[in-house]
C-alpha positions in Angstrom: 4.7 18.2 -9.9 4.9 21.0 -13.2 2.8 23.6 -12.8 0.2 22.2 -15.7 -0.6 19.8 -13.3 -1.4 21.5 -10.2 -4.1 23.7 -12.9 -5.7 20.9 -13.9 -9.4 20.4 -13.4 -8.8 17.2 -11.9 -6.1 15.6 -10.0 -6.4 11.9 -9.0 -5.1 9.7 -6.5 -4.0 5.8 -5.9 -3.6 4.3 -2.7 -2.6 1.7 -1.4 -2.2 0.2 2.2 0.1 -2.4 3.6 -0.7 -5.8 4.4 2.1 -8.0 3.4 0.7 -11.2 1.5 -3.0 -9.1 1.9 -1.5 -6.9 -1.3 -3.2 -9.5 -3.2 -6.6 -8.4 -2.2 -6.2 -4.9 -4.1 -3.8 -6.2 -6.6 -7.0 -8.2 -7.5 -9.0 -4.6 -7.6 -6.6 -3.1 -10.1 -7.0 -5.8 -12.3 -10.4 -5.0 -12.8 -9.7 -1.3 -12.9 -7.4 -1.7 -15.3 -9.4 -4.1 -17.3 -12.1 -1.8 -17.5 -10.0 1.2 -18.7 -8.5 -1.2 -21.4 -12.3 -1.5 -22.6 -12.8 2.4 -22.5 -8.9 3.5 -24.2 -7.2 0.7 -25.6 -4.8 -2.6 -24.5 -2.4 -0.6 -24.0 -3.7 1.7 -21.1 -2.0 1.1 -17.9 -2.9 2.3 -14.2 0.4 4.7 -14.2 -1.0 6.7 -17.4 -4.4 7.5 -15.2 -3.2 8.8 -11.5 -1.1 11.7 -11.0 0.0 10.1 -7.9 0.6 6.8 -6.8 0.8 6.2 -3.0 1.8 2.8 -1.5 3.0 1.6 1.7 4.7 -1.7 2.3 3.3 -4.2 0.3 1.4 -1.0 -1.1 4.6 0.0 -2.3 6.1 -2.9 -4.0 2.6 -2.9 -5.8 3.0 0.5 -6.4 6.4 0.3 -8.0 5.5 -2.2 -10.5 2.8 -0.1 -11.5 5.7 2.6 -12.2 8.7 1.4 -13.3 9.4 1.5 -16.2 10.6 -1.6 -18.4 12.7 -1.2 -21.8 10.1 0.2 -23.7 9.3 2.5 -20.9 6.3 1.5 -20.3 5.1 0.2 -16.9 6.8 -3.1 -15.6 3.7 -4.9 -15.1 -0.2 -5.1 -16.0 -2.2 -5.1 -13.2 -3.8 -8.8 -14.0 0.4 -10.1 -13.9 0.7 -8.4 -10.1 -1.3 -11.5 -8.2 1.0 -13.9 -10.4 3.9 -12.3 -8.9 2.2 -12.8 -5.5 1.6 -16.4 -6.0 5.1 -17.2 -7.0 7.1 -15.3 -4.7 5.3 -15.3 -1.5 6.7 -18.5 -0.3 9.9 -17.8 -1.0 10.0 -14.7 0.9 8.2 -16.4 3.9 9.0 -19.7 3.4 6.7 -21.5 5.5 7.9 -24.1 8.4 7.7 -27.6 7.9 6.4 -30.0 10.3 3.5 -30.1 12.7 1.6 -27.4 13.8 3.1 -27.2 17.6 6.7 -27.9 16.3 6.3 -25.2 13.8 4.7 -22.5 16.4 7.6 -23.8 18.9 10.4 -23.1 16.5 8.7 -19.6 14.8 8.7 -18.6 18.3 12.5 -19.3 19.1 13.5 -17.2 16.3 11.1 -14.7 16.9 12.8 -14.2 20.5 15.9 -13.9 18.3 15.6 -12.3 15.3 13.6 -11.5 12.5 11.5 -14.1 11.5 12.6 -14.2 7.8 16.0 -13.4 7.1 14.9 -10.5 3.8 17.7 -12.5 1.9 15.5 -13.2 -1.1 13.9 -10.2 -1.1 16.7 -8.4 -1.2 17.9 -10.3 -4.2 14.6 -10.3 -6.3 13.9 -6.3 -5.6 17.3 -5.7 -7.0 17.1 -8.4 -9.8 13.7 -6.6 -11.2 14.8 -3.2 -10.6 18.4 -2.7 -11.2 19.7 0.4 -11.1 16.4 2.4 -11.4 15.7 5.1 -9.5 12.8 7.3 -7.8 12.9 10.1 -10.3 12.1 7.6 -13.7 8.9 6.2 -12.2 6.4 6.6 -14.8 4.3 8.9 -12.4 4.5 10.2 -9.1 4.9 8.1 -6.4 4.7 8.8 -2.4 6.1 5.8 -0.8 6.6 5.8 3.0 9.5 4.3 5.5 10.2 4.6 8.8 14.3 5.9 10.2 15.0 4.4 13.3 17.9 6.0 13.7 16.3 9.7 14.1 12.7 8.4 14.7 10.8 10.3 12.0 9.1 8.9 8.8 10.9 9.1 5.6 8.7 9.8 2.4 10.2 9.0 -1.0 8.7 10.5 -3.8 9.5 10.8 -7.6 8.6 14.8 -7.5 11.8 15.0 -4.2 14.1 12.9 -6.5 14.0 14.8 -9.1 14.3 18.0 -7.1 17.2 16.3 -5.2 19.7 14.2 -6.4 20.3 13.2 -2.4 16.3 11.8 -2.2 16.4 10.0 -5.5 17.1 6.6 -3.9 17.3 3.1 -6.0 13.6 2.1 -6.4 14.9 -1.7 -5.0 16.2 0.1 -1.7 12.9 2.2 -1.2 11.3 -1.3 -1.5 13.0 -3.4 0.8 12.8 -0.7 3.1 9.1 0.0 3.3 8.3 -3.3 3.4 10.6 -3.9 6.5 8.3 -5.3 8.7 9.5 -5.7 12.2 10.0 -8.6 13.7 9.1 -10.0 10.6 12.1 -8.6 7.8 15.5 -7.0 9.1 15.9 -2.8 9.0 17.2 -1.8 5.7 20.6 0.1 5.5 21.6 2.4 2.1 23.4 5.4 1.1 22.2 8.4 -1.4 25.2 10.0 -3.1 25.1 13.0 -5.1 26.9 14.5 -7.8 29.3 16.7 -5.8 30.0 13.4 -3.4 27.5 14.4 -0.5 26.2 11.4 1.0 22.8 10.8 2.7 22.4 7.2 5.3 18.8 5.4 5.8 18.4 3.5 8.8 14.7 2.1 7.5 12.0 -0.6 8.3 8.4 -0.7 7.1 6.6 2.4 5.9 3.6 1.1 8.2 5.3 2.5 11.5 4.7 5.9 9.6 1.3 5.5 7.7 0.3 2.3 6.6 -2.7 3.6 4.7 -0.9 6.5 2.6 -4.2 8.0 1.7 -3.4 11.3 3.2 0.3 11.5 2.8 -0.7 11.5 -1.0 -3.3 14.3 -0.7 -0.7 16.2 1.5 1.8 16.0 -1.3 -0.3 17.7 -3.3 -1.1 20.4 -1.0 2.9 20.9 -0.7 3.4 21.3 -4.8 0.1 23.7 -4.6 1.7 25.6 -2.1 5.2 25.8 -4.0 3.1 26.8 -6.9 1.7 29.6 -4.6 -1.7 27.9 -5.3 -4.5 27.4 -2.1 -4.7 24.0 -1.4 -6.4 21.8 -3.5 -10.5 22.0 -3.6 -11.3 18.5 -2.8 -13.9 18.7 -5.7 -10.8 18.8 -7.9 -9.8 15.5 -6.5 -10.8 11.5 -7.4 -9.1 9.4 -5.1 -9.4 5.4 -5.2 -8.0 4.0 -1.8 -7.3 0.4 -1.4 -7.2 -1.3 2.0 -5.7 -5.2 2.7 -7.9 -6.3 4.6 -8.7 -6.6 8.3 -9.7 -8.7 11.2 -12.4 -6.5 12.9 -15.4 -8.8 12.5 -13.3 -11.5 14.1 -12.5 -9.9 17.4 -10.0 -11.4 18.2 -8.3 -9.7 21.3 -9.9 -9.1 24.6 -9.0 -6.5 28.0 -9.7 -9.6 29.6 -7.4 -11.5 27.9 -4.5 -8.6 27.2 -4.8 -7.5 30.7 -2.4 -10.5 31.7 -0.1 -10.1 28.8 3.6 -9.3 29.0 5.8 -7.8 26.8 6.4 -11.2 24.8 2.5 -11.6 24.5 2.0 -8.1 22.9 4.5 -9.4 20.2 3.5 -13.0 19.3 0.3 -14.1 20.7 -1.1 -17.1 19.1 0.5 -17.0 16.1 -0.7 -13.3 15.7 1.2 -9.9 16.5 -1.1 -8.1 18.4 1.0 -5.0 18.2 2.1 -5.0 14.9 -1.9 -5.4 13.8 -3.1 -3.0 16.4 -0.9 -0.1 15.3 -1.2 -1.1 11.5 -5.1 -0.9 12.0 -5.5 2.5 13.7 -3.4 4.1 11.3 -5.2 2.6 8.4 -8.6 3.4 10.1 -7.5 7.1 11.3 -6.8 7.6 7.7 -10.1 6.9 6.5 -12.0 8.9 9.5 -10.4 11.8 8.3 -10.1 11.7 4.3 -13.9 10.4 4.7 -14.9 13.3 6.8 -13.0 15.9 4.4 -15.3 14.6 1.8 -18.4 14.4 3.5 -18.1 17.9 4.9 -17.8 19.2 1.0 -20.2 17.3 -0.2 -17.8 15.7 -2.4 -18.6 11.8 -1.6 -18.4 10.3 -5.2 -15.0 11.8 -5.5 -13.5 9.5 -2.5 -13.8 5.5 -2.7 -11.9 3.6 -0.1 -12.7 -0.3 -0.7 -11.5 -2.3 2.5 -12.7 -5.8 3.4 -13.0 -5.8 7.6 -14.3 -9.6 7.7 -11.1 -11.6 7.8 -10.4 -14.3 9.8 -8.0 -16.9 11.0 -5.2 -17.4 8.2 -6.3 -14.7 5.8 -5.3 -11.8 8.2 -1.8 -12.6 8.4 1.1 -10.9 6.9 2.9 -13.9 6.5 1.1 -17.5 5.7 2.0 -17.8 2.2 1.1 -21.3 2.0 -0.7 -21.9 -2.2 -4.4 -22.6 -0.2 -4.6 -19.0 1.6 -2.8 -17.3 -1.3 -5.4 -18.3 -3.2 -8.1 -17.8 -0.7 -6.7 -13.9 -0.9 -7.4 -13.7 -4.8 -11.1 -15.2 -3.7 -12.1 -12.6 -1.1 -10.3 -9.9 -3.9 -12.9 -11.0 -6.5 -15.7 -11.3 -4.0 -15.0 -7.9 -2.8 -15.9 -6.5 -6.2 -19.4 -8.0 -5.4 -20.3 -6.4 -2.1 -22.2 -3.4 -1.9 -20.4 -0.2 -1.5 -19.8 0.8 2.2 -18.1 3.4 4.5 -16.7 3.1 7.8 -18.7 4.1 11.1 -16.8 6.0 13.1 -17.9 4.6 16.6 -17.1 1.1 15.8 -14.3 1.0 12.7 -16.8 -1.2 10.6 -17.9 -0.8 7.2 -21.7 -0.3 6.5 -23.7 -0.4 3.4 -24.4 2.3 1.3 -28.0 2.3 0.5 -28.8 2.8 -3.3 -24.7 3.0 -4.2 -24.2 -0.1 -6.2 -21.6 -3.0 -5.8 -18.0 -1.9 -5.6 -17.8 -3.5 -9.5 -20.0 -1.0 -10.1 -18.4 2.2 -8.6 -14.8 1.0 -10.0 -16.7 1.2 -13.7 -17.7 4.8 -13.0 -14.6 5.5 -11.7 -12.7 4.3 -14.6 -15.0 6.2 -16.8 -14.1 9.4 -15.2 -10.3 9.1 -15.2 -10.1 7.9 -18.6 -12.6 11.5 -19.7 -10.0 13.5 -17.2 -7.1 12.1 -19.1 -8.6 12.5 -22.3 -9.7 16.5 -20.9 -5.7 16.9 -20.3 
């Protein structure tokens, strides 16, 4: 982060959570975001040339790298409005759905569950690195903070474009950051790569998904601009300075789906793979998400800052739509629906004692909060 950027008068921040298939939900916001600052600046204005950082995790991340990378003309890889497209067509090929009837499909996803992972990452692998090539963390158009999670020593792993180009060992291959922070478990094998620098030191990742670590990366990204403040021997960043846009996937809450009455007999197979569901998988993904947004919301609330922090998050999932994995064309497409309607509802911020998300009186739809917030990133840009 140069030191231009850590004066400025405002710094602002993208975020987006994993979800798996759920990235459609805020790849569906960004479309409209981006739409809107097309109106204000031009067809040519991109997300990338707005946010000085760009946080993803898992799905987040693979959104948030074709948001960044750059293509030929270095300019951003994709528009936002081509992201769900990209969604639609490869979904099912990287969970290719089961054949058959219901009960012989949950019987046979349940033997390879026990097994392995449930989808082999093959085809990932291969489109990642078809897309990508050789690119690396450091040529991202803007910053990125993208989390994994290293089994091997237990800690998270945060790439980011402002360590790769510090360090030739942390500027990994954009398709390996990828794979690995979308390395679900149980769903996608662990990811294995080497870093090698110029002098022939060489670096191993023993990865899976960056949601283990932070699967709303909300924080991580504010953090990383604390770091560069502190480099900089700046005080951390006034939160007035800030505009952060935080995108959730989607959740199950409204649903409640899991009971003490009915967990209280499960085993260790149950906490995995109940019903089609993975209780754990959800549950961990959930409080991270959610222990995110308690704190960011009461860092903002406390200085009065508000309007500077918008975390858009549907909690009223249910059945099909809250899974990682059901790429079948009908809930795909269900997913782009509950994105548009989205923009609709009423702005709302969690309660803390329950983990739902309640109106804000007098605070518009979320359509209209994105159109205020477009118009003050594209004046901040334009202040640059």
């Amino acid at each position: 982060m140069s030191t231009d950027l850590v004066k400025r008068k405002m710094v602002t921040v993208l975020s987006i959570d994993g979800g798996g298939i759920r990235g459609i939900i805020p790849s569906t916001i960004l479309a409209f975001l981006e739409s809107k600052l097309q109106q204000l600046d031009g067809p040519d204005a991109r997300i990338a040339d707005y946010f000085d950082i760009i946080a993803g995790t898992s799905t987040g991340g693979l959104v948030t790298t074709m948001l960044t990378a750059p293509n030929k003309d270095n300019r951003p890889m994709y528009e936002a409005k081509d992201i769900n497209k990209f969604y639609l067509d490869q979904s099912p090929k990287i969970f290719p759905q089961s054949s058959g009837n219901n009960l012989l499909r949950s019987i046979k996803s349940m033997v390879d569950e026990v097994k392995g992972p449930k989808y082999d990452g093959k085809y990932l692998r291969t489109l990642t690195h078809g897309l990508l090539g050789e690119l690396t963390l450091k040529q991202t158009l803007t910053n990125v903070v993208i989390p994994a999670f290293d089994i091997k020593y237990l800690q998270p792993v945060v790439f980011s474009t402002i360590d790769a180009k510090e360090s030739s060992l942390k500027n990994a291959k954009l398709s390996d950051v990828c794979v690995s922070t979308s390395a679900a478990p149980t769903f996608l094998p662990a990811h294995y790569f080497e870093v090698k620098d110029d002098v022939g030191r060489t670096r191993t990742f023993n990865l899976v998904d960056g949601g283990v670590a932070a699967n709303n990366p909300t924080m991580m990204a504010i953090s990383h601009i604390n770091r560069e403040m502190l480099k900089h021997n700046s005080d951390p960043i006034d939160v007035t300075r800030l505009q952060v846009l935080s995108l959730g996937t989607g959740a199950a809450k409204l649903e409640e789906k899991y009971s003490a009455a009915i967990a209280s007999k499960w085993g260790l197979i149950n906490w995995l793979f109940h019903n089609g569901s993975t209780p754990l998988v959800d549950m961990f993904a959930d409080a991270s998400s959610d222990m995110v947004d308690f704190h960011v919301s009461t860092l903002f609330q406390c200085l009065q800052a508000n309007d500077n922090y918008l975390r858009i998050q549907d909690d009223s999932l249910t059945g099909d739509e809250a899974s990682l994995d059901i790429a079948t064309e009908k809930n795909l497409r269900r997913l782009v629906e509950i994105g548009n309607a989205l923009l609709k509802k009423p702005v709302s911020r969690v309660q803390l004692d329950t983990g739902k998300y309640e109106q804000c009186v007098g605070e518009g739809t979320y359509e209209d909060a994105l159109i205020k917030f477009a118009k003050t990133i594209s004046e901040g840009r334009k202040l640059r």
